[in-house]
C-alpha positions in Angstrom: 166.5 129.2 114.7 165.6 126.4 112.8 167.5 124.1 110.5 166.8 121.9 107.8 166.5 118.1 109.1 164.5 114.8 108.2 161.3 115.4 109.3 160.6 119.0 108.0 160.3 117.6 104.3 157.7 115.4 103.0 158.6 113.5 99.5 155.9 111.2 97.7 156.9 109.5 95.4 154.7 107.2 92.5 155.0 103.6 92.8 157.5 101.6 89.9 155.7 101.0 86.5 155.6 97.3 84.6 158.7 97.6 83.0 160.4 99.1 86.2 159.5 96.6 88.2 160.7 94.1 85.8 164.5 95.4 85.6 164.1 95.9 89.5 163.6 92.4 90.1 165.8 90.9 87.3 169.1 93.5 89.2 168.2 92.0 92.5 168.6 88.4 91.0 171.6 89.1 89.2 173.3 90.6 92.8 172.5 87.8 94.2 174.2 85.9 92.3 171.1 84.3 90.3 169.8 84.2 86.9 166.4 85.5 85.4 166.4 82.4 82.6 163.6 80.5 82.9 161.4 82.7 85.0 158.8 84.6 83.5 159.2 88.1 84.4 155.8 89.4 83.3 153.7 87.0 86.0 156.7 88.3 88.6 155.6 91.9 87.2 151.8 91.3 87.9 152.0 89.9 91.4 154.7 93.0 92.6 151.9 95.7 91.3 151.5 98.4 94.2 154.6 97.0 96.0 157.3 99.6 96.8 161.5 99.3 95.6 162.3 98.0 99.4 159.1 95.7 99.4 160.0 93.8 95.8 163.5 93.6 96.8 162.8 92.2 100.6 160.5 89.5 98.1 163.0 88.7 95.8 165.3 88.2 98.5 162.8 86.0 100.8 162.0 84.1 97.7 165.9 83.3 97.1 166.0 82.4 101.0 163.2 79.8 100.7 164.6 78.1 97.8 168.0 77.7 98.3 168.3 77.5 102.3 
């Protein structure tokens, strides 16, 4: 007998459009505590193209790492 588990499923799933990515990496600034005044979203938009959710956010929160530690 078989049951369902985590390997028997395969999802693919699109990566995040402009303005997704923009609103992804503005929430990740404002949990860390951070504001998006002053930065210019749509160059931040550009450079994230073809990255992943989990890969923007691990930038966003490098980036925040290497400026403030």
């Amino acid at each position: 007998m078989l049951r369902a588990g985590r390997l028997d499923h395969s999802w693919f799933l699109d990566y995040l459009g402009a303005s997704d990515r923009s609103e992804l990496i503005a929430y990740c600034l404002r949990r860390f505590g951070r504001s998006t005044e002053g930065l210019d979203l749509s160059a931040l938009r550009v450079v994230s193209a073809g990255l992943s959710g989990a890969e923007i956010e691990a930038c966003v929160n490098e980036a925040l790492y290497v400026a403030f530690n």
